[in-house]
C-alpha positions in Angstrom: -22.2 -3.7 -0.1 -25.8 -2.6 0.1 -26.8 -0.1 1.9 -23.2 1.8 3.2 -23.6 4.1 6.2 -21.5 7.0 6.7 -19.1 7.7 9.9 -17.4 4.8 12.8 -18.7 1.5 13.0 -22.0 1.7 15.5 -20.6 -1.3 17.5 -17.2 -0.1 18.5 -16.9 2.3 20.9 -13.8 5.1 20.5 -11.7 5.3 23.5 -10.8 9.3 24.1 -7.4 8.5 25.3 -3.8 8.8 23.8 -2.4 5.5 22.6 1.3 5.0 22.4 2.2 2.5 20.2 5.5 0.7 19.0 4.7 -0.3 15.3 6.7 -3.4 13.5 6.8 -4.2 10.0 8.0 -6.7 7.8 6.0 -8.4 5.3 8.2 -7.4 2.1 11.5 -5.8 1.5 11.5 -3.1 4.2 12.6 -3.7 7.7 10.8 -1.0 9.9 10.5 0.1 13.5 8.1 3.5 14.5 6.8 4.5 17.3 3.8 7.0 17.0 1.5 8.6 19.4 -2.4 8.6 18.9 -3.3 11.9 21.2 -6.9 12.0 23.0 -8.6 14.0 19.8 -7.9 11.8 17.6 -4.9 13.6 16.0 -1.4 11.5 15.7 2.6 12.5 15.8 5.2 10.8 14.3 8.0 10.5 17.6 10.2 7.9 15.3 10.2 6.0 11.8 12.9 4.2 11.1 13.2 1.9 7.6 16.4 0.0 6.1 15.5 -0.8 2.7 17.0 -4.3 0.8 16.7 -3.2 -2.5 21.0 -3.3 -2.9 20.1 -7.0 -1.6 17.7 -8.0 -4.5 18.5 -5.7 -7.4 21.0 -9.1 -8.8 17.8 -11.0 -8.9 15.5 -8.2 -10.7 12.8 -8.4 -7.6 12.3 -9.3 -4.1 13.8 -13.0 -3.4 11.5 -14.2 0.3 14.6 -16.5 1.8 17.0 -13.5 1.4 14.2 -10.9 2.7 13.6 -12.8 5.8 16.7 -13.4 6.9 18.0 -10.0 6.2 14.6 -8.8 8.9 16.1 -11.6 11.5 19.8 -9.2 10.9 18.3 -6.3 11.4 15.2 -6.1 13.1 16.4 -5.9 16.8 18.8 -2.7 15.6 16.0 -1.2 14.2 13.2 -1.4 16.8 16.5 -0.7 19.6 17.4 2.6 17.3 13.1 3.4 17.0 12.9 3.3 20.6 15.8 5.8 21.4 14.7 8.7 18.7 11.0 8.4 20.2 12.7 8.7 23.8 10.6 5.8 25.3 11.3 2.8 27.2 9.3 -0.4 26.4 7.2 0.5 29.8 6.2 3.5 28.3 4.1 1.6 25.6 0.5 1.7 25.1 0.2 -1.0 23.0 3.2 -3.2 20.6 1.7 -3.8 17.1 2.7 -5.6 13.8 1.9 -6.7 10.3 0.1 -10.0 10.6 -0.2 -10.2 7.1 -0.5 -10.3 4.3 3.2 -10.6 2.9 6.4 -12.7 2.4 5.3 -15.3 5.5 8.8 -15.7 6.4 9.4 -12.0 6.9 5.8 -11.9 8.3 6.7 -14.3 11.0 10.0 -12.3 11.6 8.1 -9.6 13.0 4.9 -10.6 14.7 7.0 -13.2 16.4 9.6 -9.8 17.7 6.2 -8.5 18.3 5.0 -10.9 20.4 8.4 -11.7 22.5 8.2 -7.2 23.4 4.3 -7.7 24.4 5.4 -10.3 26.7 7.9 -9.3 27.9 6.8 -5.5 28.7 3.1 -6.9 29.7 1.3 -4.8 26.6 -1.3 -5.6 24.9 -0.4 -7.0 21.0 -2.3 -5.5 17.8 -2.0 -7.8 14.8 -2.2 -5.2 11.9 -3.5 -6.1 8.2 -0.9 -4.3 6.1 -3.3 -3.4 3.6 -5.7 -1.2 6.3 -2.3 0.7 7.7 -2.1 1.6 4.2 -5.5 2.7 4.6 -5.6 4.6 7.4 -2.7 6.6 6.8 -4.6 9.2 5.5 -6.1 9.7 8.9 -2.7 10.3 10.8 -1.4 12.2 8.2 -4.5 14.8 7.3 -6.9 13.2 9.5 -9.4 12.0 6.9 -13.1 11.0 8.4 -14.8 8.3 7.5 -16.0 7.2 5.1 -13.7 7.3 2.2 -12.1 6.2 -1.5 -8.8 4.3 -0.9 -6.7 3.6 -4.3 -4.0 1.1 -3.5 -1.1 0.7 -5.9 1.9 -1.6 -5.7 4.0 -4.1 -6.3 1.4 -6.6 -4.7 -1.7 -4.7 -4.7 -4.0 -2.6 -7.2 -7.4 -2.2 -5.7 -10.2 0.6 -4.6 -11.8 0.5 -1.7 -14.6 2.0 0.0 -13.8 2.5 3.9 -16.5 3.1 6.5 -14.7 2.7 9.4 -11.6 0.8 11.0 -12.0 -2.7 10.3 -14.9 -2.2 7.8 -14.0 -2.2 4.5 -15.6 -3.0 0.9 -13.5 -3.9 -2.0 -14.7 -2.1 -5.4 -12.8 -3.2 -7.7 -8.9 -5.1 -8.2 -6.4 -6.1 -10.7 -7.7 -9.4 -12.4 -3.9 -10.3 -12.7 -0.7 -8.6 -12.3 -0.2 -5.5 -9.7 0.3 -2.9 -11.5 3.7 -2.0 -9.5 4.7 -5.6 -10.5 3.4 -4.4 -14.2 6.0 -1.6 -14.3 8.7 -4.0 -12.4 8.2 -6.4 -15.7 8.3 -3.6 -18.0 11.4 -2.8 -16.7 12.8 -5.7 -16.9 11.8 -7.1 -20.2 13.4 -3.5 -21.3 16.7 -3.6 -19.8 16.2 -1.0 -17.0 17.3 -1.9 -13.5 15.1 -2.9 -10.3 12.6 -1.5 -8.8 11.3 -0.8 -12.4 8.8 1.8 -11.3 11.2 4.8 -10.6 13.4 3.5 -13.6 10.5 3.4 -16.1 8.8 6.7 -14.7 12.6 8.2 -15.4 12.9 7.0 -18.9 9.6 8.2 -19.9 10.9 11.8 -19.2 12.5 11.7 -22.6 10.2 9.2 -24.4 6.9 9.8 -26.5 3.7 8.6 -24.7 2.2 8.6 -28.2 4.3 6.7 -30.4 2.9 3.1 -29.2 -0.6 2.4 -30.0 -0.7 0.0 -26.3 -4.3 -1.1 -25.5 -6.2 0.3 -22.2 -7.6 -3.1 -20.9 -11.0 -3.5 -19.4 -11.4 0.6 -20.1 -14.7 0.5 -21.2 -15.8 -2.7 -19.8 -18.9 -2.2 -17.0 -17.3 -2.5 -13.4 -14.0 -1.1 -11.4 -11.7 -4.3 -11.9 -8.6 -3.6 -13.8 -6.4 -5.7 -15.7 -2.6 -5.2 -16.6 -0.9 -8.4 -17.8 -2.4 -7.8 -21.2 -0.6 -4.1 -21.5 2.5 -5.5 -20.3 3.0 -8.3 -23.1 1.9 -5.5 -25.5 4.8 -3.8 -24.4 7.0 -6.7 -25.5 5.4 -7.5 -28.3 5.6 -3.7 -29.6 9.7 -4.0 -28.6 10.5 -7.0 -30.6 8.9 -5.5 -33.3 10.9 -2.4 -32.9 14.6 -4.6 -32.3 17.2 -4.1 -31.8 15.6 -1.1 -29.6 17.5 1.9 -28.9 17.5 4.1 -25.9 14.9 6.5 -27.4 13.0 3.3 -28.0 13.0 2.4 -25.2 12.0 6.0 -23.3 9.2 5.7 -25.7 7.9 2.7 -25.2 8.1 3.7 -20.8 6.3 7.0 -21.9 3.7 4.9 -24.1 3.0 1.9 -21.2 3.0 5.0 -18.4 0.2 6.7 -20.8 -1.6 3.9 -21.3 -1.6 2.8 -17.0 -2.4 6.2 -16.2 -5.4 6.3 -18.4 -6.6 2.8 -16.6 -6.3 3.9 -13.3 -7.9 7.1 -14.0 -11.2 6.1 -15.8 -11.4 4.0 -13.3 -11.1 6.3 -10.0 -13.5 8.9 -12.0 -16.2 5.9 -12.1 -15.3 5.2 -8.2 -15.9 8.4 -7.4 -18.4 8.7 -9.0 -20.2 5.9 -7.5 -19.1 6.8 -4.2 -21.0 9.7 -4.7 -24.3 8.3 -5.3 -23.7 5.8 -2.1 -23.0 9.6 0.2 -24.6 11.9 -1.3 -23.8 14.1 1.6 -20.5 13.5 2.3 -17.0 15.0 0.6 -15.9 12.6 -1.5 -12.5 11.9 -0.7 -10.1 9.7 -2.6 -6.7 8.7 -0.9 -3.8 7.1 -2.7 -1.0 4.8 -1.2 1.2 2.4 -2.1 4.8 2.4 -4.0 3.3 3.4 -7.0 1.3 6.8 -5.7 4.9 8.0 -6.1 4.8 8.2 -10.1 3.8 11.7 -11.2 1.9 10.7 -14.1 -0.7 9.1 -12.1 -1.0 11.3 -10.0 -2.0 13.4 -11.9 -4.3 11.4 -13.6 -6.1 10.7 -10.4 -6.2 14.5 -9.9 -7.3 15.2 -13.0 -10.5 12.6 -12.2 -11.0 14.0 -8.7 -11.4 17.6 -10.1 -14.1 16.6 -12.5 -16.1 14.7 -10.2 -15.6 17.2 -7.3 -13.6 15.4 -5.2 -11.0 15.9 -3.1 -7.2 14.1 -3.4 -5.5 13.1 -0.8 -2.1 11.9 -1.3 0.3 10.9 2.3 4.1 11.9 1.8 5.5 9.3 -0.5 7.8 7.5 2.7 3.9 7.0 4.6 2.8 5.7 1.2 5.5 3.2 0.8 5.7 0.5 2.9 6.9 1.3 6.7 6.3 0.8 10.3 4.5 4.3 11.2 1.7 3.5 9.5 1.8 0.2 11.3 1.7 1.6 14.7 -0.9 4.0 13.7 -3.1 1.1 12.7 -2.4 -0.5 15.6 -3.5 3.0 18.1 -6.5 3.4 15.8 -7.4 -0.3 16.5 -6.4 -0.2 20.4 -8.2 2.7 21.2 -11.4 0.4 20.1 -10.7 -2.2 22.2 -9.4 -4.9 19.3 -6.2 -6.4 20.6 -5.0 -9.6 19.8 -3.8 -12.7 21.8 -0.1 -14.1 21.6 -1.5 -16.8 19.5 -2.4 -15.1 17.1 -1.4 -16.5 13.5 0.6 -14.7 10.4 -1.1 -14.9 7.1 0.2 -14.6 3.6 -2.8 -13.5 2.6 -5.5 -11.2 4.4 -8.0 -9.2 2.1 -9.4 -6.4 3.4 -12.4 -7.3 2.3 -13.6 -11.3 3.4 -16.4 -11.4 1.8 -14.9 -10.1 -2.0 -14.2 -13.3 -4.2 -10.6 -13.7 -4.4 -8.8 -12.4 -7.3 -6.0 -13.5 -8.9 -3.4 -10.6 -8.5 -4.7 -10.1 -4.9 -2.3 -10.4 -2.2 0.6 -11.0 -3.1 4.0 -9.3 -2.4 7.0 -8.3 -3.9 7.8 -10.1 -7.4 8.1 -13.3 -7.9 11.8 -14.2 -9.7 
């Protein structure tokens, strides 16, 4: 981490061409097909994103069950990337470029994919892009408001909670993480423990509406510790203990104690992405800082505006993708894969899925570092 330059990685040399790119992905509980054009100055268009969720197909089971997510991608997968195809008006010859999540995920929906992936490449002769899910989720930004580099990248979700400083594509340094849980996977247990259906985040985020965010005293871990890690187990047994104390809870009880958890995540994330900022500052002095959210949980409103709150008194910028590019899907895959292509980095057919893939390899590894969907 010492000594961050501004602007593209010197060694890689930018391509001004347009990149048309079929973009596959699978790792969790979404199966997704997009294809999405990368035009010669650098700007990008959406020409099809298609995404089945399986949420009905888990919700019995109160998170995301791999056996039943992987053979629901092998179902649907060749519908989707079929129906993708047709609303972007391409034929496979038409292709720049076929990419996919690689990892890190579910492996058995992971190899669903890469292995559809690799079967188009071959078949259409085009080259294959092996995408980290966690940098489409990164680079999203740039198709959708064409963000330069470098920037802040918060990710939260069910599998990840981290900030990351990126400095160009494929060049990325992890600030800080979750020490355990996710905070997506945070809310999921909240929700669970409390009686409120799956995925937990939108259910919690709906009961606070009517709850008190103040009548639970719930701890802000790691808040004034020295650092940017993050740590939400401890808030999430809190949560439990404070409801057994409160038993047999009612439903205002309940919205309280959503409103009270949400209060005290928001706070978290927030001290923390004013002290990224911060830092980021000092490292560019001469560049906007620019903090970009993605992930499931960008969704929330509360943390959002939390994160606004700490952009604004630090002088940054916020930069938030439509919630459907911030949840997982394939667009942001393909576009991962054009910004990738138009460098040169493609991938041979033997190329390997991964469960796990940090975006940064030389960050130790953390415990609540990634994984995907919630374990049952």
């Amino acid at each position: 981490m010492s000594n961050p330059q501004a602007g593209e990685n010197p060694v890689l040399q930018r391509k001004s061409v347009p990149a048309l790119v079929l973009g596959i992905e699978t790792s969790c509980d979404e199966t997704a097909a997009a294809v999405v054009r990368r035009k010669a100055d650098g700007r990008g268009e959406i020409l099809s994103n298609v995404v089945r969720s399986q949420i009905d197909d888990h919700a019995l089971y109160g998170g995301v069950v791999p056996e039943i997510a992987a053979r629901a991608h092998i179902a649907m997968l060749d519908g989707i990337v079929r129906l993708a195809m047709e609303e972007a008006g391409i034929g496979f010859a038409d292709l720049d470029a076929v990419a996919a999540t690689a990892g890190p995920g579910l492996i058995g929906g992971v190899i669903v994919g890469l292995m559809t992936a690799k079967a188009i490449a071959l078949a259409a002769d085009k080259p294959l892009i092996a995408v980290n899910h966690l940098e489409a989720h990164a680079l999203t930004a740039r198709l959708t408001d064409g963000v330069a580099f470098p920037y802040l990248m918060l990710l939260v979700s069910g599998g990840h909670t981290q900030f990351v400083l990126a400095r160009g594509v494929g060049d990325y340094v992890r600030l800080g993480s979750t020490i355990d849980d996710a905070l997506g996977e945070a809310f999921d247990k909240t929700a669970k423990l409390l009686g409120l259906p799956y995925p937990g985040g939108p259910a919690v985020e709906k009961a606070a509406r009517s709850g008190d965010g103040k009548r639970f005293n719930l701890p802000r871990p790691l808040l004034n510790r020295p650092g940017l890690d993050m740590s939400f187990a401890g808030l999430k047994t809190a949560v439990r203990v404070a409801a057994e104390r409160a038993a047999p809870v009612s439903d205002q009880d309940v919205a309280d104690l959503c409103a009270s958890f949400q209060e005290a995540a928001a706070d978290v994330v927030a001290s923390r992405a004013k002290r990224a900022l911060e830092e980021f500052a000092q490292m560019f002095a001469d560049v906007e800082p620019v903090l970009v959210i993605a992930g499931g949980v960008a969704a929330n409103t509360r943390l959002r505006q939390g994160l606004d709150e700490a952009a604004r008194a630090t002088g940054a910028r916020l930069v938030a993708p439509p919630i459907h590019l911030c949840t997982d899907n394939a667009a942001m895959i393909a576009w991962a894969g054009a910004e990738r292509f138009v460098l040169g980095l493609i991938d041979p057919l033997s190329v390997s899925p991964r469960p796990r893939w940090p975006l940064d390899a030389t960050a130790k590894p953390m415990l609540g570092e990634g994984r995907k969907g919630a374990k049952v």
